[in-house]
N, C-alpha and C positions, 0 to 999 in steps of 0.2 A: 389072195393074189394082190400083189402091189407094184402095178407098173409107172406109176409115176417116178420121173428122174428125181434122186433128191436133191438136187440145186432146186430142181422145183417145189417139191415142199419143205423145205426150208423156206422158200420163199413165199410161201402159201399160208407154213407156221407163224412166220414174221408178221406179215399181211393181217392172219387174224388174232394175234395174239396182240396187235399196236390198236385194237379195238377197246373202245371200254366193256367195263363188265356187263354194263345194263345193253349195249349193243350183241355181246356174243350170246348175252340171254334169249336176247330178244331172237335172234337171231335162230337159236333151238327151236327155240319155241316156234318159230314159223314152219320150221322142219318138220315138226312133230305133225303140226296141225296137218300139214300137207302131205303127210305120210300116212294119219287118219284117213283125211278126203279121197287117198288115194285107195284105201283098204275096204273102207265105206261103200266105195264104187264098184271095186267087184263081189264082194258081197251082195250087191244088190243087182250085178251081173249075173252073177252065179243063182240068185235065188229071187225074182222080183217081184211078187206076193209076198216078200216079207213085209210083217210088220216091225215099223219103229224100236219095241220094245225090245223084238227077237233079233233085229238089227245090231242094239246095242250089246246083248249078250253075246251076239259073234264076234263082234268088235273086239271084247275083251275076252273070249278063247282066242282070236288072233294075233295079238297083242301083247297075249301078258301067258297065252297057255302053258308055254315051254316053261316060262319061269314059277307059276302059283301053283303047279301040280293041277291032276284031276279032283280029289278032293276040296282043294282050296275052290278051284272054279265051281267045282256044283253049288257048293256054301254062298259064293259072291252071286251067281248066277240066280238061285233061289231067292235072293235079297234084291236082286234087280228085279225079278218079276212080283215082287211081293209089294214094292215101294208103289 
């Protein structure tokens, strides 16, 4: 779905494309973190005797599931609880 008017992004595109590189980096990057914090959160909603560890491994079934397959995540998963 995409309701924004495009005079608007065009002017949105403009806006962030007159940024430097190290700016629209930086800028992901805040996105990301804050899309963790925000994943982080119900995770520990949904489950709040979790541990840390187990934390992290939902993190990254939620995250990255769709894309690393179930194979691939028991692999990485086992590797996180191993470390």
């Amino acid at each position: 779905m995409n309701d924004t008017d495009r005079k608007v992004e065009r002017l949105l595109r403009t806006l962030l494309m007159s940024k430097s590189d190290e700016a629209r980096l930086a800028m992901g990057c805040s996105m990301f973190d804050d899309a963790k914090a925000i994943a982080l959160a119900g995770l520990r909603a949904e489950r709040p005797g979790m541990d840390d560890l187990e934390c992290r491994v939902q993190l990254l079934r939620r995250l990255y599931g769709q894309d690393l397959g179930e194979p691939r995540l028991k692999r990485v998963s086992a590797r996180l609880r191993q470390a």
